[in-house]
C-alpha positions as CSV (number, residue, x, y, z in Angstrom):
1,X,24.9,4.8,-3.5
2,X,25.9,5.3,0.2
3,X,23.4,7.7,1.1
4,X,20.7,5.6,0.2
5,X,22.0,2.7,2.5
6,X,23.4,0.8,-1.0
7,X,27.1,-0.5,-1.7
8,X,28.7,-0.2,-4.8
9,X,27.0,-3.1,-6.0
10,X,23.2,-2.0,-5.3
11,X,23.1,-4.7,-2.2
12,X,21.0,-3.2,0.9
13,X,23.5,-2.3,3.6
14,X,22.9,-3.5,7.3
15,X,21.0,-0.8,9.1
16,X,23.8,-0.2,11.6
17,X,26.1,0.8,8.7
18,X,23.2,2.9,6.8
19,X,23.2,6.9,6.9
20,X,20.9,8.6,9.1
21,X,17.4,10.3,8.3
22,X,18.5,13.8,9.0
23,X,14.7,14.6,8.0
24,X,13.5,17.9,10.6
25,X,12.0,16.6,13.9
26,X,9.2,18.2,15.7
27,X,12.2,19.0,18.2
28,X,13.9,20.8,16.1
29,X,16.9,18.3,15.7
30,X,17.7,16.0,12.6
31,X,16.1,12.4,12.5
32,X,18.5,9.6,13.8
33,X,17.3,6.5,12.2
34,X,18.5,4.8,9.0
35,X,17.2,5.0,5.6
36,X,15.1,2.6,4.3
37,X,17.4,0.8,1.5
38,X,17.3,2.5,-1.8
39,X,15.5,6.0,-0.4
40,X,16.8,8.9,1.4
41,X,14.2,8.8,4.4
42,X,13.3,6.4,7.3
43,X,10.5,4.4,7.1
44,X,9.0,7.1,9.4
45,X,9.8,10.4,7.0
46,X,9.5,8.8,3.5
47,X,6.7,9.6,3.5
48,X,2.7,8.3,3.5
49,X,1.5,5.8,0.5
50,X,-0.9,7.8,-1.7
51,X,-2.4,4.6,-2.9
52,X,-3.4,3.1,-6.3
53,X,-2.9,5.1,-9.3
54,X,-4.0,2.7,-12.2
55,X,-8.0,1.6,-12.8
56,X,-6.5,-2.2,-12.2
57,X,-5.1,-1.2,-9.0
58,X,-7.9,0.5,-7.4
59,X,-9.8,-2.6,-8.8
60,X,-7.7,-4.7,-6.8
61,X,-8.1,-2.9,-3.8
62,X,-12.1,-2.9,-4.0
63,X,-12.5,-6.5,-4.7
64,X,-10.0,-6.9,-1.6
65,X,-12.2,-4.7,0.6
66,X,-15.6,-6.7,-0.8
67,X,-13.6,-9.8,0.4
68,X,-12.6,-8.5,3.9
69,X,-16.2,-7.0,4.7
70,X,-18.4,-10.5,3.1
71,X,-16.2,-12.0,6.0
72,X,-17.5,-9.9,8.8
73,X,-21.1,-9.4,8.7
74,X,-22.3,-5.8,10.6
């Protein structure tokens, strides 16, 4: 559970004690910052949210959006 930046009893570790990314940089050298607590990436490499899967969750988001925008007129 170590590599995931867990202990042995599923508590999140402090970042300083977490492993590193090791995900490929853009200059060719492995990623140096902790994993986000129960994944194998940082927050930066785990990767982009690919949004509501379920018809109640893209509901959500809509009426969330008619919300924001009946706030601020064009």
């Amino acid at each position: 559970m170590h590599e995931i930046g867990l202990d042995k009893q599923g508590t999140p570790l402090p970042p300083s004690k977490r492993p590193r990314c090791g995900a490929n940089t853009r200059a060719d050298g492995a990623c140096r910052w902790p994993v986000v607590a129960g994944k194998r990436r940082c927050r930066f490499h785990g990767g982009a949210s690919t949004g509501p899967k379920t018809t109640a969750g893209r509901a959500q988001v809509a009426e969330a959006q008619r919300k924001r925008w009946s706030r601020h007129p064009g």
